[in-house]
TORTOR-590991 format. One line per 4 residues: their letters; for each residue y negated, z, x negated of C-alpha. Coordinates in steps of 0.25 Angstrom, whole numbers, padded with zeros to 4 digits. Example, Ala and Ser with C-alpha at 12.3 -4.5 7.8 and 13.67 -1.06 7.14 Angstrom:
BEGIN
as) 0018,0031,-0049 ~ 0004,0029,-0055;
# end
This chain:
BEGIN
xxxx) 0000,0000,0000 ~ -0013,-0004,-0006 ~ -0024,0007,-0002 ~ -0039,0003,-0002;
xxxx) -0047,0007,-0015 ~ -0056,0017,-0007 ~ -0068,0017,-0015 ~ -0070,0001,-0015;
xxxx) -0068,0003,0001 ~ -0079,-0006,0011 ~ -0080,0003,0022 ~ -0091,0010,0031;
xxxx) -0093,0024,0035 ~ -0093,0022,0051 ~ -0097,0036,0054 ~ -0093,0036,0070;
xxxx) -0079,0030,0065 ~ -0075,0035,0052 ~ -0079,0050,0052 ~ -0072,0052,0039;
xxxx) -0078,0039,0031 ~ -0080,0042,0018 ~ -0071,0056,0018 ~ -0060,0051,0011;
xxxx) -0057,0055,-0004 ~ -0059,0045,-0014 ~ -0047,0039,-0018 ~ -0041,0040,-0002;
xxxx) -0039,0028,0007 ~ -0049,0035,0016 ~ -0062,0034,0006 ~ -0072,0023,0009;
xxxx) -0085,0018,0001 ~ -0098,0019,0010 ~ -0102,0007,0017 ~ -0115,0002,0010;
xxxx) -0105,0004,-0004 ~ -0098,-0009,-0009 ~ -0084,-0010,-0002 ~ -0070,-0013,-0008;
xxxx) -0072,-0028,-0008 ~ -0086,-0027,-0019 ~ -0077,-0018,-0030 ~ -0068,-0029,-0031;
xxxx) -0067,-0037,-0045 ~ -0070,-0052,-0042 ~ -0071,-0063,-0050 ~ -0085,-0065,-0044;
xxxx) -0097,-0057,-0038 ~ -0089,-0060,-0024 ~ -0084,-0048,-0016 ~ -0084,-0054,-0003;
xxxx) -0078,-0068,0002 ~ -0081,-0072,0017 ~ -0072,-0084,0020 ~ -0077,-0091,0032;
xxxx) -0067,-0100,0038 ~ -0072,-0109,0049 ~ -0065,-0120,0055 ~ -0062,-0136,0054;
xxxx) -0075,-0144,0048 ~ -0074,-0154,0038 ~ -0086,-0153,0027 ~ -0091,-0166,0031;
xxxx) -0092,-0159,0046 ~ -0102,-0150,0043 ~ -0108,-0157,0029 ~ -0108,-0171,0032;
xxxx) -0124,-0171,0028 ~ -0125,-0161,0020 ~ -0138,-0157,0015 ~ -0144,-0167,0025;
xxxx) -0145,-0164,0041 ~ -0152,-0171,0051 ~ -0161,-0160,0058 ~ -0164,-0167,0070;
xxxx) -0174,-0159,0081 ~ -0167,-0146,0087 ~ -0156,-0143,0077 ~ -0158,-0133,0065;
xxxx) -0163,-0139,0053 ~ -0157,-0142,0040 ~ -0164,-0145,0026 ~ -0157,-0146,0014;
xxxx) -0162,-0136,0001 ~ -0168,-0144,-0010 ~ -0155,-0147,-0022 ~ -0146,-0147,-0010;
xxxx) -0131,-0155,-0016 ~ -0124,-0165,-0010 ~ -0111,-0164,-0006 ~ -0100,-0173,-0002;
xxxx) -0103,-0176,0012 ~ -0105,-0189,0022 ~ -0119,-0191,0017 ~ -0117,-0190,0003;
xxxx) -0105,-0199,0005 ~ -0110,-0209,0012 ~ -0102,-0207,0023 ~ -0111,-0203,0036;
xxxx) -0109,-0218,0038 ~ -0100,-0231,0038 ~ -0089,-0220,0037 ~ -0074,-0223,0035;
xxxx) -0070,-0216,0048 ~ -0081,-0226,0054 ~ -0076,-0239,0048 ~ -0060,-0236,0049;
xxxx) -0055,-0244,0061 ~ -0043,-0234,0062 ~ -0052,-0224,0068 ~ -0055,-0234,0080;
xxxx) -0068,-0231,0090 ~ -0067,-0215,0084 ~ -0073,-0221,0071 ~ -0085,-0214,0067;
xxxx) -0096,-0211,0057 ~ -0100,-0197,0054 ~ -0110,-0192,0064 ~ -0119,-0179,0065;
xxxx) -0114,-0168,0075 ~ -0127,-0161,0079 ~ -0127,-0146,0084 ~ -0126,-0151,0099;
xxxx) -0111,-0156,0094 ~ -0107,-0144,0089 ~ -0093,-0142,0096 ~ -0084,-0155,0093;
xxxx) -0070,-0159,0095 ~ -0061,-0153,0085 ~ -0056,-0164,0077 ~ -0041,-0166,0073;
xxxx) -0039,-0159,0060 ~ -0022,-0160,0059 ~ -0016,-0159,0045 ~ -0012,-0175,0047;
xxxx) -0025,-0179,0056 ~ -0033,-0176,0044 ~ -0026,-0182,0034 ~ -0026,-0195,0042;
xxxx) -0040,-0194,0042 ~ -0042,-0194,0028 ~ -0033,-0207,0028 ~ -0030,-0204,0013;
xxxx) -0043,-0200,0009 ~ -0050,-0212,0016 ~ -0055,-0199,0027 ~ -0058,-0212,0036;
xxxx) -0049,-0209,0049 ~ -0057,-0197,0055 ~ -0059,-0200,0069 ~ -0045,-0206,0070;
xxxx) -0036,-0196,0065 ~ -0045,-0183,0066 ~ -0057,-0185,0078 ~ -0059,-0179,0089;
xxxx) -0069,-0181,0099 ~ -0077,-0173,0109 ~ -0074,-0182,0123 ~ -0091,-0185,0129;
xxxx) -0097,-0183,0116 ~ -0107,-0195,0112 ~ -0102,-0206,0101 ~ -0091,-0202,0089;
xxxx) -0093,-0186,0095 ~ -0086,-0191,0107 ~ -0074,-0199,0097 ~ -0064,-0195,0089;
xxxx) -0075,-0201,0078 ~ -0081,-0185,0082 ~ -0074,-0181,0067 ~ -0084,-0188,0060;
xxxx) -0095,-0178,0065 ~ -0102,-0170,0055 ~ -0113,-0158,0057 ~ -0126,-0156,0048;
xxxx) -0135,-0147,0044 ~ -0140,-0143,0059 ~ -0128,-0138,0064 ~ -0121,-0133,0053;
xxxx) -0133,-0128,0048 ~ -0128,-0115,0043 ~ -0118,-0121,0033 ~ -0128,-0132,0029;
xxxx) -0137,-0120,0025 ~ -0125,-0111,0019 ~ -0123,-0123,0012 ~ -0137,-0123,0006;
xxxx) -0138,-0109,0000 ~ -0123,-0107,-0003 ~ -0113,-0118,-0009 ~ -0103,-0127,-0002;
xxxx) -0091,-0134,-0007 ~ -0090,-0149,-0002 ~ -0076,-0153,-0008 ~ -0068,-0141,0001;
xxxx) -0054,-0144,0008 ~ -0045,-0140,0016 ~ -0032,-0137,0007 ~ -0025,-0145,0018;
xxxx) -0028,-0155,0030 ~ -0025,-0149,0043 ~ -0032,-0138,0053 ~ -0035,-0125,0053;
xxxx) -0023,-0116,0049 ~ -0021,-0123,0037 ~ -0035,-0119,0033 ~ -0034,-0106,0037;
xxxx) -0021,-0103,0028 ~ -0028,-0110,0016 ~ -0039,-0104,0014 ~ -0031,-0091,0015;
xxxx) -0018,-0095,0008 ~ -0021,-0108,0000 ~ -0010,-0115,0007 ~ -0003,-0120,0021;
xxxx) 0012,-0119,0015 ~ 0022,-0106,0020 ~ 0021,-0109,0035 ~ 0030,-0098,0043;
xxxx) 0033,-0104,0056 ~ 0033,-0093,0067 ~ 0030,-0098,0081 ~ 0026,-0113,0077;
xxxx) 0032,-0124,0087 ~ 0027,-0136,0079 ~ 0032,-0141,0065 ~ 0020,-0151,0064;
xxxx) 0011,-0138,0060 ~ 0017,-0136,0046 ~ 0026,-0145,0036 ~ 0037,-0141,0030;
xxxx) 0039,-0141,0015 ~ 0054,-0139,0008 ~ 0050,-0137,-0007 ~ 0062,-0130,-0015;
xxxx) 0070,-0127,-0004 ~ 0060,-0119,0002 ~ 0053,-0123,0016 ~ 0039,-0122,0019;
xxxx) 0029,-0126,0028 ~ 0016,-0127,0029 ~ 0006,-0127,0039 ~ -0003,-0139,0045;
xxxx) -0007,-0135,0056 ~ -0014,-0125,0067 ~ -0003,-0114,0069 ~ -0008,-0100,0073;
xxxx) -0003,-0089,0065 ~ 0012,-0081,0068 ~ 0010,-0069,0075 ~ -0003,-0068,0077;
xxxx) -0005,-0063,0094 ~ -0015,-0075,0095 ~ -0007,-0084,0089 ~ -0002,-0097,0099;
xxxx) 0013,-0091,0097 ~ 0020,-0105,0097 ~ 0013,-0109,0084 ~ 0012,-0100,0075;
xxxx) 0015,-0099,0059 ~ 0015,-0088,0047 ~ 0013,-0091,0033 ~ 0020,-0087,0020;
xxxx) 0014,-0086,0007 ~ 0001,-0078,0005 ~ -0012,-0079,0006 ~ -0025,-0074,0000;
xxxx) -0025,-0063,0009 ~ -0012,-0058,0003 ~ -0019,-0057,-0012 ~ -0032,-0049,-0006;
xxxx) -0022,-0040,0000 ~ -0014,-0038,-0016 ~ -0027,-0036,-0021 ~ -0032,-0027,-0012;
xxxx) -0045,-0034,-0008 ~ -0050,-0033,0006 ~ -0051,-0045,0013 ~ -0049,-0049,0029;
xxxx) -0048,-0061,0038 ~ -0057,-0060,0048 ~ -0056,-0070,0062 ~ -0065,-0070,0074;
xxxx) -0057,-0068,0085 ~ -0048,-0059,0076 ~ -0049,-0045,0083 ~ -0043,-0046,0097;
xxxx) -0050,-0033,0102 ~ -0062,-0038,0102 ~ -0069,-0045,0115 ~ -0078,-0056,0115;
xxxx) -0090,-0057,0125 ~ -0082,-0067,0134 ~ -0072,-0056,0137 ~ -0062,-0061,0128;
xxxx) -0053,-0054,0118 ~ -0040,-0054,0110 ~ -0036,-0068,0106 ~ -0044,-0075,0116;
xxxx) -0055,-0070,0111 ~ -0065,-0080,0112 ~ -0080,-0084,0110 ~ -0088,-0092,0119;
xxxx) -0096,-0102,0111 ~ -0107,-0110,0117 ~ -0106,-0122,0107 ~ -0092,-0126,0111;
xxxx) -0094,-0121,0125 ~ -0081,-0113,0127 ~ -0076,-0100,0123 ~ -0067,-0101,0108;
xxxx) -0056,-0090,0106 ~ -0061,-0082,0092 ~ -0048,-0081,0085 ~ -0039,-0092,0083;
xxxx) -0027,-0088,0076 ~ -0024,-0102,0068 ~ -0036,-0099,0060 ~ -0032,-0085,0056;
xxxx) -0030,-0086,0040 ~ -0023,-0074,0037 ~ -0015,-0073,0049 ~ -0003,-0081,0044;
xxxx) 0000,-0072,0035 ~ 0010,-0059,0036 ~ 0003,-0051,0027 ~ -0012,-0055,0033;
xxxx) -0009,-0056,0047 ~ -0013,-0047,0057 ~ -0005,-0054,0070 ~ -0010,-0044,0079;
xxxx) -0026,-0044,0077 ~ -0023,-0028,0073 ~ -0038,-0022,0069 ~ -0041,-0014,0056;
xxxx) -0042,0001,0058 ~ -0055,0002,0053 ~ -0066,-0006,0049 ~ -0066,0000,0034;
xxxx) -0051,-0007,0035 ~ -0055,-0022,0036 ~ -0052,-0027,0023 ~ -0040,-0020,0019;
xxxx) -0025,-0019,0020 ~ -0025,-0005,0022 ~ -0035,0005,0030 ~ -0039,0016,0024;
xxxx) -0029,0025,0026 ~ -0021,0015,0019 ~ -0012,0010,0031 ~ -0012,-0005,0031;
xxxx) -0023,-0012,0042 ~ -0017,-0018,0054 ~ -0027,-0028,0051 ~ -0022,-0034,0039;
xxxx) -0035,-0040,0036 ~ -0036,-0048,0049 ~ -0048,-0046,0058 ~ -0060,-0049,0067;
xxxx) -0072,-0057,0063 ~ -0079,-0044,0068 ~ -0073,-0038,0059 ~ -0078,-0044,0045;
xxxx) -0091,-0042,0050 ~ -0090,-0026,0054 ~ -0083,-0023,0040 ~ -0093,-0030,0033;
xxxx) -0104,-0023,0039 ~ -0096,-0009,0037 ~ -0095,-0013,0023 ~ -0081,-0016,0023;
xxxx) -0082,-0032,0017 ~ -0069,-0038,0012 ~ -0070,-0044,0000 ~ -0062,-0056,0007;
xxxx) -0064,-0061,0023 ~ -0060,-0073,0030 ~ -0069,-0076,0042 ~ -0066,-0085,0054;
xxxx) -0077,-0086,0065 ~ -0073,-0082,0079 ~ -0066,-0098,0084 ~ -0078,-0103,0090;
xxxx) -0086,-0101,0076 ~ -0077,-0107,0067 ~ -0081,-0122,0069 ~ -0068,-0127,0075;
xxxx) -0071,-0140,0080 ~ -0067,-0139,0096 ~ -0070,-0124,0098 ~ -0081,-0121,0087;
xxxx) -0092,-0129,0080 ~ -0102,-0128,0071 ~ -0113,-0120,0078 ~ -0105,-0108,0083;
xxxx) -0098,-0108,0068 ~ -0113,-0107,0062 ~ -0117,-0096,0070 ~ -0103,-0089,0066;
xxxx) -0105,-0091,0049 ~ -0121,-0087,0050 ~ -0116,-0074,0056 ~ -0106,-0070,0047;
xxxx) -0113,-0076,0035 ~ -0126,-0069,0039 ~ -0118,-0056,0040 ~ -0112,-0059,0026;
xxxx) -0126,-0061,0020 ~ -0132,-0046,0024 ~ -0120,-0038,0019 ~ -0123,-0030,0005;
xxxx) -0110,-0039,-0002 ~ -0117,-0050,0001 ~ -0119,-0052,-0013 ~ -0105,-0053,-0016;
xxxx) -0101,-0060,-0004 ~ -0095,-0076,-0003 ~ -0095,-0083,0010 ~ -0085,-0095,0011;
xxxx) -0087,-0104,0023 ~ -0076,-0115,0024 ~ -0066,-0121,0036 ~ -0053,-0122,0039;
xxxx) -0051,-0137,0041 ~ -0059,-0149,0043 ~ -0055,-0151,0058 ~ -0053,-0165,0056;
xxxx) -0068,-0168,0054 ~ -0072,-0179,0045 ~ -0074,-0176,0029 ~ -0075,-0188,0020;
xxxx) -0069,-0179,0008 ~ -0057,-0182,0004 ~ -0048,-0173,-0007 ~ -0039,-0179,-0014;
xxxx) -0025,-0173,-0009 ~ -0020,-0162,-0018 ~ -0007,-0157,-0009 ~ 0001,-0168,-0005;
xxxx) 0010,-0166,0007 ~ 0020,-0176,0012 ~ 0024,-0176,0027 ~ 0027,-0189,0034;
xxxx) 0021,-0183,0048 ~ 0009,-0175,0042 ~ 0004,-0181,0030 ~ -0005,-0192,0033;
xxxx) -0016,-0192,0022 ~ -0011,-0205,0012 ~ -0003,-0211,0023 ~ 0010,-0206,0030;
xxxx) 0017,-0193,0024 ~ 0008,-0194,0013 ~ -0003,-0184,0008 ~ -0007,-0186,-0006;
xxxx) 0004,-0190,-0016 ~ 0015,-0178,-0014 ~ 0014,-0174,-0029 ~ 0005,-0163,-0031;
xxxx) 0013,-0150,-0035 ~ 0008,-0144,-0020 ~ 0023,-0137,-0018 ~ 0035,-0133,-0026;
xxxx) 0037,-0141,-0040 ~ 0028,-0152,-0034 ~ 0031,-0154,-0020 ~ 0022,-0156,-0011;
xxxx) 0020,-0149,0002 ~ 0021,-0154,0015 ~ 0005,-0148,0024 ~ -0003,-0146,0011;
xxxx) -0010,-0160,0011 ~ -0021,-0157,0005 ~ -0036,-0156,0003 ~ -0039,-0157,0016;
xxxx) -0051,-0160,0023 ~ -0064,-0156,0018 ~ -0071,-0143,0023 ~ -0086,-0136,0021;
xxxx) -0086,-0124,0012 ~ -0097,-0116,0010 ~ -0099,-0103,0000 ~ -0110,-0093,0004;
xxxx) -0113,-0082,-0006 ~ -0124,-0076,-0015 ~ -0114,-0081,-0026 ~ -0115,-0096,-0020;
xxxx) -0121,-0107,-0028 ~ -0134,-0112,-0019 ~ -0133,-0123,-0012 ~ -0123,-0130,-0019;
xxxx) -0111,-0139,-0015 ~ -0098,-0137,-0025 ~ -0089,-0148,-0026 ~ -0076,-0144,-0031;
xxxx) -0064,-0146,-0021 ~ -0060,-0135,-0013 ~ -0051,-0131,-0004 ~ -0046,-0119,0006;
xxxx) -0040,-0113,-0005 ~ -0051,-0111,-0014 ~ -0055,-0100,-0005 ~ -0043,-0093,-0009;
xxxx) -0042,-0095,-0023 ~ -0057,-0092,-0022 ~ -0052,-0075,-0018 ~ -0041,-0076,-0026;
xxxx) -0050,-0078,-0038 ~ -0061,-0069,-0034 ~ -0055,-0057,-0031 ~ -0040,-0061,-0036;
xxxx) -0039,-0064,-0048 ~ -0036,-0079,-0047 ~ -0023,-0074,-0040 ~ -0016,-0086,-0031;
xxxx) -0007,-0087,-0019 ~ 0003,-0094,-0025 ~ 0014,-0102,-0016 ~ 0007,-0114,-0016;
xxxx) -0008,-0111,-0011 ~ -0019,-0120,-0014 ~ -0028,-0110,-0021 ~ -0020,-0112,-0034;
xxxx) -0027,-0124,-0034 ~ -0039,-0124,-0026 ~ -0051,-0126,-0033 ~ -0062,-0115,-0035;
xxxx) -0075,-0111,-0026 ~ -0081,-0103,-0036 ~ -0089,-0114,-0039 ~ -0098,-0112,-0027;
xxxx) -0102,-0100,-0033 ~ -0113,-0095,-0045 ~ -0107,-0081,-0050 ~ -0117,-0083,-0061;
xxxx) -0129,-0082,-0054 ~ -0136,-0070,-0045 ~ -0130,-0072,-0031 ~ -0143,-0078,-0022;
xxxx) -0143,-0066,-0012 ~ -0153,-0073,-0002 ~ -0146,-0072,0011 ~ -0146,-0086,0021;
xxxx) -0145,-0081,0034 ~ -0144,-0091,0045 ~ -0146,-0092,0060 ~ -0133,-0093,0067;
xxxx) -0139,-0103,0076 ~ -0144,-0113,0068 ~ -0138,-0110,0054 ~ -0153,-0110,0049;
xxxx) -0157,-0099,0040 ~ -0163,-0087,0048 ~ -0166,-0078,0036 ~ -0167,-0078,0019;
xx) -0166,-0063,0014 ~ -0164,-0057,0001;
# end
């Protein structure tokens, strides 16, 4: 049993609930630093000035989605306003690539009357159709690398709307500056990486096991009725599978119980938890007591958002990182025993937490503002801020990120805090960037990127003494990634490639030595993200706080 180090313990003094804070001996499971102290998380030895990672993980949008433009937006009459700072980079986007025009998805005959060029969405098309972002769809639509066969293999359309909106052509539309305002400005005064990727082609669940684990492989089938959501791979004898699809996690009570899988292997989680460092995944939704204003509660929990005009369920269990795993799971939404607990394997009475590091958005924020700030949290927006095209959008996902990262901004760790924004999948969208395959993967039914059965050549080392492995077609689509921190280099774009697995390898070699998952995960591999960073120069500390509405800045302050 691993009992917390007390004197390096983020806790508060709630006088009305802990009568006895503070009493403990030194040296006793009971003993807890004062709130305005430093917590457990800001003792620990890191390889830089971060004590804080924020992983933000949104939902299905392609780079070219929300950057198409980039620094360039049209500001017509009643939206908010977008000018570039002076010095601002290019990146690799439509307009620097000359492809806002004359487009290969518009001159390819294959994509019939859906052919399109890229068009601006404005604000007033904020909830679109959500496009088709299957693990084969995908690679058909890159056609090889050609990405000339959107609308036909990907688009979706929004039946009444005007022109390509209201065509399968709807996958070439793009945001800018006005809408996506926030990012555009986060983007300004932080860095952003333009060459960032999926590890894989295919939806959500794949990304969300990524960018904890590094890899898709070690599929457990529990409940799961349909062999299309996973491929099977026999390397040495040994038969493994890995997942392509949407499958909601086994056991978990929200989960749809005829489709659901658990994976093997291990995930980051799993090395915070060796190295005793506190760390939590934290979902909206999440915490089944609570009750919306709508009357909802448990897992149809929902949120009524005026932008799609409907009511969105918070928690979706598909997108719940963690929960796939036996040793982070927490099937039955179980709450921590205390406040001071988040964080942590075991309560202070070193009893292990029923919690296992899974909890509420609600959460995150009221353990931050007691003092109690893991040194590692992945965030997910309740299911109507998370940007999924069909049920989320763009406005409602700004007004979520400005919150939180408003909130961030005010806390004394600021200083030693990074925020990483990045999504989950591309949704289908168009994004002209394509990444030259790494993991091969041949399937006859599935693999459709260079032409029947085909992705790549088959002969990188991706499996067992050079195997390749069947569902690990890869880099995938490309997706927006944004670090915001004192620590972050200033308006600046960094063009190494990417992936979802930089993010773990970005922990492990933080606060974990350059430790690795092993079994096959992309973050042996994975190139770095340090290089959005300056560690040799004093963080800027000037907060950007931004209106939730607009995305425009609302306040500078020291």
């Amino acid at each position: 049993m691993s009992l917390r180090k007390p004197l390096l313990r983020a806790t508060i003094c709630f006088s009305a609930v802990l009568a006895a804070c503070g009493a403990a001996r030194a040296g006793e499971p009971g003993a807890m630093a004062p709130a305005s102290g430093p917590g457990k998380a800001d003792h620990l030895k890191t390889k830089t000035p971060i004590k804080h990672l924020v992983v933000i993980y949104d939902e299905n949008v392609s780079f070219d989605h929300y950057f198409a433009t980039y620094p360039q937006a049209t500001n017509p009459p009643g939206e908010p306003k977008f000018t570039a700072l002076p010095g601002t980079p290019k990146v690799n986007n439509l307009a620097n690539a000359d492809l806002l025009t004359n487009n290969p998805n518009f001159t390819n005959q294959e994509n019939g009357s859906d052919a399109a060029n890229p068009f601006r969405l404005d604000r007033t098309q904020a909830a679109t159709a959500d496009q088709n972002h299957g693990y084969t769809a995908e690679q058909h639509a890159y056609d090889g690398g050609k990405a000339d066969l959107f609308p036909k293999y990907t688009g979706k359309a929004t039946p009444g709307g005007a022109g390509a909106f209201g065509t399968r052509g709807q996958v070439m539309g793009y945001y800018d500056g006005n809408t996506v305002t926030a990012l555009w400005n986060y983007a300004q005064h932080f860095a952003m990486d333009d060459n960032a990727y999926t590890n894989t082609y295919g939806p959500s669940t794949p990304g969300a096991l990524e960018v904890v684990s590094g890899q898709t492989d070690g599929v457990k089938l529990i409940a799961s009725s349909k062999s299309s959501y996973y491929l099977k791979n026999d390397i040495n004898g040994k038969t493994d599978y890995a997942l392509i699809a949407d499958v909601d996690p086994g056991y978990d009570v929200c989960s749809k119980k005829s489709n659901q899988v658990m994976m093997e292997g291990k995930n980051i989680g799993d090395l915070l938890n060796a190295a005793d460092i506190t760390w939590g995944g934290f979902m909206g939704g999440f915490d089944l007591n609570e009750t919306n204003p709508n009357g909802t509660t448990g897992c149809k929990r929902s949120t009524e958002s005026t932008v799609v005009g409907r009511a969105v369920v918070d928690y979706i269990p598909h997108h719940d990182w963690f929960q796939y795993y036996a040793s982070t799971a927490n099937p039955q939404h179980l709450r921590p025993k205390a406040l001071v607990d988040i964080g942590y394997s075991y309560d202070r009475n070193g009893q292990k937490d029923p919690a296992n590091h899974e909890y509420g958005l609600s959460d995150f924020y009221k353990a931050v503002a007691a003092g109690n700030f893991p040194a590692i949290s992945y965030i997910k927006l309740p299911a109507y801020q998370d940007a999924h095209a069909g049920y989320s959008d763009p406005l409602d996902e700004q007004a979520g990120l400005v919150k939180l990262i408003n909130f961030l901004q005010r806390q004394p760790e600021w200083e030693h805090t990074a925020i990483i924004i990045t999504w989950d999948d591309s949704d289908g969208w168009y994004d002209h960037a394509f990444a030259k395959t790494t993991s091969s993967s041949f399937n006859a039914k599935d693999d459709q990127l260079d032409g029947p059965g085909k992705c790549g050549t088959g002969t990188p080392p991706d499996g067992v003494n050079g195997q390749p492995v069947n569902g690990r077609c890869g880099p995938g689509t490309r997706l927006p990634f944004l670090v915001i921190s004192p620590w972050a280099k200033q308006n600046y774009v960094d063009h190494n490639e990417i992936s979802q697995a930089s993010v773990v390898s970005f922990i492990e070699d933080n606060w974990l030595n350059g430790e690795r998952l092993g079994g096959g995960s992309f973050d042996a591999q994975d190139q770095s993200i340090m290089g959005m960073f300056d560690f040799a120069q004093k963080p800027h500390m000037t907060k950007l706080i931004l209106s939730t509405g607009t995305g425009e800045a609302a306040a500078s302050a020291q």
